[in-house]
C-alpha positions as CSV (number, residue, x, y, z in Angstrom):
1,X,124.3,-28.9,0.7
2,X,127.7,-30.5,0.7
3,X,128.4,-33.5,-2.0
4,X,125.5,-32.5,-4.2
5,X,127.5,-30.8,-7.3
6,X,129.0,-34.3,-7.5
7,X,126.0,-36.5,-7.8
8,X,122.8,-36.7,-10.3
9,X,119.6,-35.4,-9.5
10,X,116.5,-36.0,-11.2
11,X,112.5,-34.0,-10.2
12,X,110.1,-36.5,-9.7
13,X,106.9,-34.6,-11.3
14,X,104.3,-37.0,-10.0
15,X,101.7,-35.9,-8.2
16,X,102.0,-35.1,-5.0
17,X,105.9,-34.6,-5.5
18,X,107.4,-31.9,-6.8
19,X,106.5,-29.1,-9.3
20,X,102.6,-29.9,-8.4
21,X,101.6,-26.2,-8.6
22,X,101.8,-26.5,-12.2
23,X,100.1,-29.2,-14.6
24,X,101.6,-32.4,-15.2
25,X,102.8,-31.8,-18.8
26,X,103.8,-28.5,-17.6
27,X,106.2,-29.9,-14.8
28,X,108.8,-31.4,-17.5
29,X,109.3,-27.7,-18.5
30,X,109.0,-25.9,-14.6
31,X,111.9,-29.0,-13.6
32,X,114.3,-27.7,-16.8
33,X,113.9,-24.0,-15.9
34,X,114.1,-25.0,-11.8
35,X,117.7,-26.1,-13.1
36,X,117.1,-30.4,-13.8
37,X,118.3,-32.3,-16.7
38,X,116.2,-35.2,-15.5
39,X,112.9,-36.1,-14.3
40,X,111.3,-39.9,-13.0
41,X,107.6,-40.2,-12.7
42,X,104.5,-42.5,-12.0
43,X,103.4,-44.0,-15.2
44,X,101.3,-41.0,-17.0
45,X,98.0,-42.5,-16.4
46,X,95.4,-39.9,-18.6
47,X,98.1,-38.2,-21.1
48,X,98.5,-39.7,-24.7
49,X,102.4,-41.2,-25.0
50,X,102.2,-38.1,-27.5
51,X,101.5,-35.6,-25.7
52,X,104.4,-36.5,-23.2
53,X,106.9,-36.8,-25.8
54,X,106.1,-33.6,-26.6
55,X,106.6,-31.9,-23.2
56,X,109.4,-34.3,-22.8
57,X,111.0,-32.5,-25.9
58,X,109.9,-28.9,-25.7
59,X,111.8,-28.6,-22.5
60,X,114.6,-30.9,-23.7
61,X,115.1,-32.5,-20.7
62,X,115.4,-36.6,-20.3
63,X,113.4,-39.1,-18.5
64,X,115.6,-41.3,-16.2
65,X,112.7,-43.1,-14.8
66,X,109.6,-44.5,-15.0
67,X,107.3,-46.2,-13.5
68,X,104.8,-49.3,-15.0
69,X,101.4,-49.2,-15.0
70,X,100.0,-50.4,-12.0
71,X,96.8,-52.0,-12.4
72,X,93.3,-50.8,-11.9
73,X,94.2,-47.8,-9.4
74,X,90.6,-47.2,-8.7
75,X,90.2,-51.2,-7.4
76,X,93.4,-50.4,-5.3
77,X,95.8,-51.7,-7.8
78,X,99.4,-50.6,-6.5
79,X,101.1,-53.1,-9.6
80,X,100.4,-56.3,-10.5
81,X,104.5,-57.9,-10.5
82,X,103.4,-60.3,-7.6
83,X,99.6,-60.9,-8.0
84,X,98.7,-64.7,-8.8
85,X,96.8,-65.4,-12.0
86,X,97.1,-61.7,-13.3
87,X,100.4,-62.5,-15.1
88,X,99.0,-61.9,-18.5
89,X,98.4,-58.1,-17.1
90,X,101.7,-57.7,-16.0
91,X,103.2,-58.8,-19.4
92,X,100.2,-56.5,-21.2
93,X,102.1,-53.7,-18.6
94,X,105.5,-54.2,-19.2
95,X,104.8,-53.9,-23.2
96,X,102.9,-50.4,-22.8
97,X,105.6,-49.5,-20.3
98,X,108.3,-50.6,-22.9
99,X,106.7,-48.6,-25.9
100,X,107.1,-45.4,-23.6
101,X,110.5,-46.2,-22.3
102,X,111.4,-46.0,-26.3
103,X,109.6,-43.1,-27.2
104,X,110.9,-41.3,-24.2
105,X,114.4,-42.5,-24.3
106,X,114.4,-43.7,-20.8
107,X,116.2,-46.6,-19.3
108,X,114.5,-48.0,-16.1
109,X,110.9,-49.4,-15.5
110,X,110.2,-49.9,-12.1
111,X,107.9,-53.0,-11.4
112,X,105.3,-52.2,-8.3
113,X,104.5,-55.6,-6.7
114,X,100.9,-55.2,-5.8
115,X,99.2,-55.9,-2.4
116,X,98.0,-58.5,-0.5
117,X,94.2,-59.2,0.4
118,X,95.2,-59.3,4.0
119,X,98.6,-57.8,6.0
120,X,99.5,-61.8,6.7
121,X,100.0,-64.6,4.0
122,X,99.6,-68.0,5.2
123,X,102.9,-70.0,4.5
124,X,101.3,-71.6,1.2
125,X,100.1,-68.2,-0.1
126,X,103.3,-66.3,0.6
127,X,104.8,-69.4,-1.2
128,X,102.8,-68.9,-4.3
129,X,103.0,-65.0,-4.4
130,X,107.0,-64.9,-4.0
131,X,107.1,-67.9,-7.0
132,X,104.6,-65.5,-9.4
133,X,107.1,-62.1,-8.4
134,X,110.4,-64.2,-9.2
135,X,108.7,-65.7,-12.3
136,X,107.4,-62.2,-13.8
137,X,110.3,-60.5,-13.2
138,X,112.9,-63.0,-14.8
139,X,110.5,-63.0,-17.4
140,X,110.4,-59.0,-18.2
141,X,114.3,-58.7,-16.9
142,X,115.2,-60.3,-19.9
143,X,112.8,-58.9,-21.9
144,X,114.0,-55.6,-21.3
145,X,117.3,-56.1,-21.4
146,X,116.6,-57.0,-24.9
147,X,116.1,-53.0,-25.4
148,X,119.0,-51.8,-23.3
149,X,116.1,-51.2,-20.2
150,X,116.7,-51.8,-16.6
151,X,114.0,-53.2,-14.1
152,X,113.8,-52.0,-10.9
153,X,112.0,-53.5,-7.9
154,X,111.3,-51.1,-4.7
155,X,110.3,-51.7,-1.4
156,X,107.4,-49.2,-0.7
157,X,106.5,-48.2,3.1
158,X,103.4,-46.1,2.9
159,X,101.0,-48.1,1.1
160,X,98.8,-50.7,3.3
161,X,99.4,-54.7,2.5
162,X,102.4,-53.7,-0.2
163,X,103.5,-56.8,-1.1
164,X,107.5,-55.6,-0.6
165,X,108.3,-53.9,2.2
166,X,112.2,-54.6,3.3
167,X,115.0,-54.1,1.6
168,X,116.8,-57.5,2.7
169,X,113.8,-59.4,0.9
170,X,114.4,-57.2,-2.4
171,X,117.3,-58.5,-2.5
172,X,116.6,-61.9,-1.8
173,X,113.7,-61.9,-4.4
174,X,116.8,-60.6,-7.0
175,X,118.9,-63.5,-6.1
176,X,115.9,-65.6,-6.7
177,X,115.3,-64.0,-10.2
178,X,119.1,-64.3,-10.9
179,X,118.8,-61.8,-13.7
180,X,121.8,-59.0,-14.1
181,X,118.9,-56.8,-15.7
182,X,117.1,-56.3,-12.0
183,X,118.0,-53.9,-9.7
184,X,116.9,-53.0,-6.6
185,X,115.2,-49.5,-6.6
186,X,117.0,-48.1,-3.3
187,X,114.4,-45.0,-1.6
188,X,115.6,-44.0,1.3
189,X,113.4,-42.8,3.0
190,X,111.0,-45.8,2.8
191,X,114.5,-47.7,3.7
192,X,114.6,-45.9,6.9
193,X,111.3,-46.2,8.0
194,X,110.8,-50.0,7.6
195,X,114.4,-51.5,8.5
196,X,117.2,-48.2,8.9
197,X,121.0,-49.0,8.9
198,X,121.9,-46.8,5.6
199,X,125.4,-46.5,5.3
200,X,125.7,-49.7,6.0
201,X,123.8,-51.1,3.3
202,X,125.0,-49.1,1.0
203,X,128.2,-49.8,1.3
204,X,127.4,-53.6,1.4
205,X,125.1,-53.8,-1.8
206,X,125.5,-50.6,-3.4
207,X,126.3,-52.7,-6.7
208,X,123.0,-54.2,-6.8
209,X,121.5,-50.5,-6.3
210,X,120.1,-49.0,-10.0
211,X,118.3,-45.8,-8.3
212,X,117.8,-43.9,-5.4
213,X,115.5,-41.4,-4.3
214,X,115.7,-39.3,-1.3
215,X,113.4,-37.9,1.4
216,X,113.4,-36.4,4.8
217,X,112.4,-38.9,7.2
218,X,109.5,-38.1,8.8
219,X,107.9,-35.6,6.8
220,X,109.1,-37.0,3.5
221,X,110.3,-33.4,2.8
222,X,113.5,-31.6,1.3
223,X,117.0,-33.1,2.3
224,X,117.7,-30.4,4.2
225,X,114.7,-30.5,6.0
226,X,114.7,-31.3,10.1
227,X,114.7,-35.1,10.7
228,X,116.1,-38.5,11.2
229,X,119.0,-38.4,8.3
230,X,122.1,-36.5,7.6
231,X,122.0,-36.3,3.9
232,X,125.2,-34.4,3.6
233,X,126.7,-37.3,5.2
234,X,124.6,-39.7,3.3
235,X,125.7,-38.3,-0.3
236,X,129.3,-37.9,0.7
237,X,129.1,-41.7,1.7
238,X,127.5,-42.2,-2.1
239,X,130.2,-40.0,-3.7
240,X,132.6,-42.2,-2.0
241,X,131.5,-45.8,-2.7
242,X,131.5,-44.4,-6.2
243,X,127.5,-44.4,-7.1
244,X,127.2,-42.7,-10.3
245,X,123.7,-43.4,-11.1
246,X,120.7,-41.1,-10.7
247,X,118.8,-39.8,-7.4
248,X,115.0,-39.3,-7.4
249,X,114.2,-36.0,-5.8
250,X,110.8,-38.1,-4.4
251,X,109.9,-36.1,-1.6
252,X,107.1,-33.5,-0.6
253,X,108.1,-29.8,-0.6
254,X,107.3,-28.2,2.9
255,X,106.5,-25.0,0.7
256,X,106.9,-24.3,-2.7
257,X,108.8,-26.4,-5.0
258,X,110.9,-23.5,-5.8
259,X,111.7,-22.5,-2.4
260,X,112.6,-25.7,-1.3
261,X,115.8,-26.4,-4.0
262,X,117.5,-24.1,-2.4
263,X,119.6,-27.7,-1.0
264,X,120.2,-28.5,-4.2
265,X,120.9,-25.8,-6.3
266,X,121.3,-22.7,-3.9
């Protein structure tokens, strides 16, 4: 696919992503031999930070990404950055998340929000839940900065009552926070399901992007799969606004893992 040589692609191995036909410790070594230098994942919920070095190291590949812990996924937890009166949990997450962000050498955390008890906030309880998301993440920006870590905030469109759907609020929220350590987490094929208009915001705020991930709109399949986007025309635009950081392969193969790189490395 034309402009990918240029850019920097990194195997998300969580699960239901990419490399699934193989254990999760295994995937760090399947993405190095699939041809990656980089993977991003869901926090490792059920694997020791020791045991993850390890695979980490045996296939001498980096972590570029990470996600925090997000709560208690069994209760339906999707992250606690927003969530009144659970602040002390966030701060609890952001200094597990930080401990394998140094053992792992990687460089961003992303912060999930949480959900709502219902789809619509009255005006007060909006109020309260935007004041708890601005205060938590000035409070952890700084903190990580303090390690040379990024935070990253992401608009999510899949799961019910997420707290942060639209990219135009993202941004909002990181004006609020006012922090040069938060970045907006740009996915873009959540980004085209819940507002569209691509190349035009990323040529308007691709400085305050710090990752993207790609996916085939609607499948949420390869790049090159059939659907909405034009992702040769997409990562030309990228390669010409001068984005340099790294791109999430977050999507679901249509077939095998394998199979399905052929977009990116032929």
């Amino acid at each position: 696919m034309d402009g990918v040589s240029k850019l920097k692609f990194c195997a998300n191995i969580s699960e239901g992503f990419l490399f699934n036909e193989e254990k999760f410790l295994d995937r760090y070594a399947a993405a190095k031999t699939a041809g990656f230098n980089a993977v991003e994942c869901a926090f490792p919920v059920g694997h020791s930070l020791e045991d993850v070095a390890a695979a980490r190291s045996s296939a001498n590949i980096a972590q570029v990404h990470l996600n925090m812990p997000m709560g208690n996924g069994a209760a339906g937890d999707r992250g606690l950055g927003a969530v009144p009166g659970r602040e002390a949990e966030f701060k609890d997450s952001v200094a597990t998340s930080l401990q394998h962000a140094k053992v792992l050498g990687c460089q961003r955390l992303h912060a999930m929000a949480g959900v709502t008890p219902s789809e619509m906030l009255t005006a007060d309880e909006a109020a309260v839940w935007r004041a708890t998301f601005v205060k938590n993440l000035r409070w952890a920006a700084q903190r990580l900065s303090e390690d040379g870590v990024v935070l990253l905030i992401e608009p999510i469109s899949t799961i019910p009552h997420y707290y942060l759907q639209h990219q135009n609020t993202a941004l909002e929220i990181i004006a609020d926070v006012n922090h040069p350590n938060l970045k907006l987490q740009f996915d873009i094929y959540h980004a085209q399901r819940n507002d569209g208009n691509i190349t035009d915001f990323l040529m308007k705020h691709i400085a305050s992007i710090g990752h993207i991930q790609v996916g085939q709109v609607p499948g949420r399949h390869e790049p090159d799969q059939p659907g909405e986007l034009n992702f040769s025309f997409l990562f030309k635009h990228l390669i010409a606004l001068g984005y340099n950081g790294w791109i999430g392969c977050e999507y679901k193969p249509a077939g095998s893992t394998g199979e399905g790189l052929k977009w990116l490395f032929g």
